[in-house]
N, C-alpha and C positions, 0 to 999 in steps of 0.2 A: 504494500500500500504506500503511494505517495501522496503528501499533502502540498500543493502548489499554493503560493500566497503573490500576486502581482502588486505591484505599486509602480507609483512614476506619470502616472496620467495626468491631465487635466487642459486647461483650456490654452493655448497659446496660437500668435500671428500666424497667417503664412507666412511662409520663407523661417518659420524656428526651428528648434530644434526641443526633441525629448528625449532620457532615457526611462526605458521601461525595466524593472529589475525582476526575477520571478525567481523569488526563496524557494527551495524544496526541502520539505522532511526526508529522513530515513536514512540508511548509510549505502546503500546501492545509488546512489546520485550518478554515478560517473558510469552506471549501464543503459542508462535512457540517452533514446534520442530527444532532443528537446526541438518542442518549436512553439511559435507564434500566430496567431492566426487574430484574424478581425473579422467583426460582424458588423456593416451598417444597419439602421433602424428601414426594416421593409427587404432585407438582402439575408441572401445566403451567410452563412460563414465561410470563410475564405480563406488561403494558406497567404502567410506573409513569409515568413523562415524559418530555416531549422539549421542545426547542428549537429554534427555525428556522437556519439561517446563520448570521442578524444579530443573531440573538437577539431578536426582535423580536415574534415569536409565540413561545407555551409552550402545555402541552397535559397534561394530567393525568387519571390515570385515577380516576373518581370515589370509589374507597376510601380515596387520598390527598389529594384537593382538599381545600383550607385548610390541610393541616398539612406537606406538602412544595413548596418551591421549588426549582425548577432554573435555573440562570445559568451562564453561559460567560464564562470570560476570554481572551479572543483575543490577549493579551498572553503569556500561560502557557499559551497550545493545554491549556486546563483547562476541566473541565466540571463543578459541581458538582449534588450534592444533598442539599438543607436538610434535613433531617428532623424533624419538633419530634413532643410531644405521642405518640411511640411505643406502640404496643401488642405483644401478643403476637400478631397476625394480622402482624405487618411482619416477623417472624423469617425468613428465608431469604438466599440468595447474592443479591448485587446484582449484576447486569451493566452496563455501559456499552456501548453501541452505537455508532457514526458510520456513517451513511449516503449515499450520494449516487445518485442516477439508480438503475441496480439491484444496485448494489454495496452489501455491507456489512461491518463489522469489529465482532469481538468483541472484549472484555477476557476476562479470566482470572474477573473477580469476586471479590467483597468480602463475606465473612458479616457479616451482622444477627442479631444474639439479643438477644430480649428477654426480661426476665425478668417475671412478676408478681408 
């Protein structure tokens, strides 16, 4: 069982910047893949990034390549994401994910508002 906890949200311009930080419980942290994903209000949910294990491969869904990075701190079972350069299209709940084999775990989610 993992417990995901997101924080780092809230309202900011376009053209800012956020990070989003996603704590996890348990001592298997560094066997999940981790990722990110958003929900606008009336919209699917949707992948935004992910991360291997090791961190060693990352993956980004082409709306956000260049302007979000995703990294893990395996010291702080932490998982962030970078956010620069926001728009009004990145407004929605952020989720954090951890994955392994065909198991998954939620977060609760972090709001994005951007404003123009």
């Amino acid at each position: 069982q993992v417990q995901l906890v997101e924080s780092g949200g809230g309202l900011v311009q376009a053209g800012g910047s956020l990070r989003l930080s996603c704590a996890a419980s348990g001592r298997t942290f560094s066997s999940y893949v981790m990722g990110w994903f958003r929900q606008a209000p009336g919209k699917e949910r949707e992948f935004v990034a992910a991360i291997s294990w090791n961190g060693g491969a990352t993956y980004y869904a082409d709306s956000v390549k260049g302007r979000f990075t995703i990294s893990r701190d395996g010291s702080r079972n932490t998982v962030f994401l970078h956010m620069n350069n926001l728009g009004p299209d990145d407004t929605a709940m952020y989720y954090c994910r951890a994955a392994i084999l065909s198991r998954s775990f939620w977060g609760q989610g972090t709001q994005v508002t951007v404003s123009s």
